[in-house]
Structure formats: C-alpha cells, structure tokens
N, C-alpha and C positions, 0 to 999 in steps of 0.2 A: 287405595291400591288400584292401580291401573290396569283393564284389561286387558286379552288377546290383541286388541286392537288399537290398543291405545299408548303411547311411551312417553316419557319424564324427555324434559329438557331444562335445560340449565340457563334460566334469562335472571342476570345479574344477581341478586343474593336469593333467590327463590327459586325452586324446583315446580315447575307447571308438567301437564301432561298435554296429548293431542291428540286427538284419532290418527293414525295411521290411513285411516278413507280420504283424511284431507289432501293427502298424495296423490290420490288415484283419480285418473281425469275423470270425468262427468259430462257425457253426453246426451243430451235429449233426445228423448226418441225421431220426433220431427224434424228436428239436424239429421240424424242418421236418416232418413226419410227422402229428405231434401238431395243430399248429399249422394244415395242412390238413386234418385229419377235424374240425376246431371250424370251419372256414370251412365244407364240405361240410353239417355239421349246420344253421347257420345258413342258407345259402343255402335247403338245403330246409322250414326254418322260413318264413322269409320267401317262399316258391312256395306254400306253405301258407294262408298269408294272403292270397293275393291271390284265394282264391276268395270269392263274394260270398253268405255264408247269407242268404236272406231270411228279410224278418221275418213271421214267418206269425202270424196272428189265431187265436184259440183256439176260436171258434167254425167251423174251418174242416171239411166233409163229408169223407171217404173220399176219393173222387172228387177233389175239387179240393184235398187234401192231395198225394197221386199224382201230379197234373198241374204243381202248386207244384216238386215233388221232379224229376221230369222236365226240367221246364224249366232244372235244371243241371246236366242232362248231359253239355251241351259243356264245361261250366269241369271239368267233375270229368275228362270225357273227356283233355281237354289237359292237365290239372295228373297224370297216370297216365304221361303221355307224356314230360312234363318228368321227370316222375319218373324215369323207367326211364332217360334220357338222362342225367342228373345221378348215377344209378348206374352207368352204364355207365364215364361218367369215372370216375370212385371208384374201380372194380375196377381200370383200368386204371392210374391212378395209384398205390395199393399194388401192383400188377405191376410197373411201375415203379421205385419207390424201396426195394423189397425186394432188388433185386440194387444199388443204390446205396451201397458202403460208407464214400464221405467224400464232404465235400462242398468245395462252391467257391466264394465268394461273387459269381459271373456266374451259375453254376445257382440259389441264393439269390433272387437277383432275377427270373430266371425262375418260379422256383417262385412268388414273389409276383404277378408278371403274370399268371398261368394262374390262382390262386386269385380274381384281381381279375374277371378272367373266367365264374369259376364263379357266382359274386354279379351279373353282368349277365345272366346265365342267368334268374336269377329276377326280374329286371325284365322281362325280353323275353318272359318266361312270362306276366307278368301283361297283359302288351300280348294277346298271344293270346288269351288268356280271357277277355279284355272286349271284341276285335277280331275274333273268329275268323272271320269271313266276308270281311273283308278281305286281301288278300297283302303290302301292304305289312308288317304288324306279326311274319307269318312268314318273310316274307325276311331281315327284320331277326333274327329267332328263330335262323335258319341262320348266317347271317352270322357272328355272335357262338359259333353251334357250332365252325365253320370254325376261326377262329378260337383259340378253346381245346382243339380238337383237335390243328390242326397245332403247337401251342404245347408240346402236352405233347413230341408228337413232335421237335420240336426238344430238351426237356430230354434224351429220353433220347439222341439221335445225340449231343448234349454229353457224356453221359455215359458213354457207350461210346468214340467215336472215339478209338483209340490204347490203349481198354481204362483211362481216365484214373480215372475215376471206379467202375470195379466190377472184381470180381476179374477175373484176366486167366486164370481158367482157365472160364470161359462161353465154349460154343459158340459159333462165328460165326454158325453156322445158326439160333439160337435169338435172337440180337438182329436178324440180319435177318426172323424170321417177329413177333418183338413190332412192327419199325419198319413193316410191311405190315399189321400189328390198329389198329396207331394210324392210319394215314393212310387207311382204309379211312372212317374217321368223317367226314373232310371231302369226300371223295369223292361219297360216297351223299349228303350233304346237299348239296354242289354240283349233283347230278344233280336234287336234288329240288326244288331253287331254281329250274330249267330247266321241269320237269314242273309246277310252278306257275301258269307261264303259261297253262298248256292245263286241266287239272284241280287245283285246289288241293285238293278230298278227298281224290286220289289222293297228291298229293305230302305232302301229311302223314303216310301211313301208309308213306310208300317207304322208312322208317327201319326197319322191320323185318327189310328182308333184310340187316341189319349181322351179326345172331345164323347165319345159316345162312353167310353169308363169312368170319366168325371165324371156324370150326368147319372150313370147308376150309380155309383159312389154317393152322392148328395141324396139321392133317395132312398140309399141302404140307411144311412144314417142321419136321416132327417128327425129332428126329435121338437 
C-alpha cells in the first residue's frame, strides 16, 4: 500500500510505486550558500554604480577640485550606509544558514525571495543617492529593509521550529537570542520611518544603535 507520499505507476505489465519527493528538486544547503554570496556580491556591485562621478575638466584649481569632490558626499555618505546595512544582512544570513543542515524546497523559495529583496536594496540605494533630501525615496529605502529582514527571520523560525531543519542539539536559548538579532533590524527601521516625519537627518542615522542592541542581545542570551 502506498503512502501519502508515494504513487503506483504502470511500467509494462507491473504496477511499481515512487515517492512523490523524487519530484521535488533538491538543493544543498551550500548551493543555496554559494548562490546568495554571488547575489550579495552583485547587489553591492550594482549600489556601486549608482554613485554619480562627475566629469571634471582638467583644467580644474585646487579649490574647485575640493568643492567638485565635496559635493558627493551625500552619495558616498549613503552608498557607506547601504553598505554597512547590506553587510549586516550578510553576516546574518551565514549566522543563519551555518547551523542549517538540510534543506526544504519552501525554505528554497524563501531563500529566493530574501535574495530578490537584497537586489531591491540596491535600487532603493540608488533612489536615495539621487533623492536624499526627499522622504519618500527613504521610506521606501526602509520599507524594502523591513521587509528582507523579517524575511530572513521567517527562514530561520522555518528552520528551527520542531528543530526541522538544524541539529537538534542547539540550545533553545541560542535560536531564541539569533530570532531577537534578526527582528531587531525591522524594528529600528520602523522606528526610523516614524522619526522621518519630524527629522529625516536624524532618522537616517537611528540605524546605528542596531550594533550596541546586538551586543546586549548576545549577552541577554548568552548560555
């Protein structure tokens, strides 16, 4: 009798069955691994390019060399910013998928939406850097953090609940202080999307105190 997952098939005068799994593609974790540090790379390729060198004349003074250089200090400002935030994923995503030992193809597709995510990172960078005086094009900036933050956060609660996907001798204390680093990201950028309305200099820099709340987070629940 064939189970849930398994069905008859008709090969020549015999009735065989199959798993129904042998359908469903199969990816290793370290493919899926590989596969997001080339998306991560590009992303921050393409954050790269949206800054705007000008074209400077060769007769140009000291002085109005300086001033030329200054005047993209907000693009470079922001593209430092993008930076450090598109790292920040990074680190956390190998935190991640280093205790991940198999995979599942519903985390598969996850993993694909959150990469899909990382790549709108750096359109929403380039909105900034052309826009930066504006709030709509940083709410949007946010928005899309939120977003691939809590995303990641979902892959891992996928991949711990019931201990499904990683070994099952990891502390409890130690997937609940990762799933409090991860939702800490959408947090602070929600707060910051808030603090917009009033001071938009202010809310672009409120992304800072991420580093001093990890740090107590790791020590609330250090076991």
């Amino acid at each position: 009798m064939a189970t849930s997952t398994e069905s008859y098939f008709y090969y020549g005068n015999y009735y065989t069955y199959m798993s129904t799994n042998a359908f469903v593609p199969k990816v290793k974790p370290e493919d899926i691994v590989s596969f997001g540090d080339a998306i991560f790379a590009f992303a921050i390729t393409l954050m790269t390019l949206s800054i705007d060198i000008p074209d400077l004349p060769p007769n140009l003074t000291e002085s109005q060399l300086l001033s030329r250089l200054y005047n993209m200090y907000p693009q470079v400002e922001t593209y430092i910013i993008s930076f450090a935030v598109i790292s920040i994923f990074w680190v956390s995503y190998h935190q991640v998928f280093n205790f991940i030992k198999e995979s599942h193809i519903s985390m598969v597709y996850l993993n694909l939406l959150f990469l899909l995510l990382i790549t709108f990172l750096s359109i929403t960078t380039s909105l900034v850097i052309n826009y930066g005086s504006y709030q709509i094009p940083y709410v949007i900036y946010c928005i899309v953090v939120i977003m691939t933050s809590s995303l990641l956060a979902v892959i891992w609660w996928h991949a711990t609940k019931n201990y499904r996907l990683v070994d099952k001798d990891i502390h409890p204390l130690f997937i609940r202080g990762i799933m409090v680093n991860l939702i800490l990201v959408p947090f602070v950028f929600a707060i910051s999307i808030l603090v917009s309305f009033f001071d938009l200099n202010i809310a672009q820099y409120l992304w800072l105190i991420i580093a001093p709340l990890n740090i107590a987070v790791k020590r609330k629940y250090r076991h």
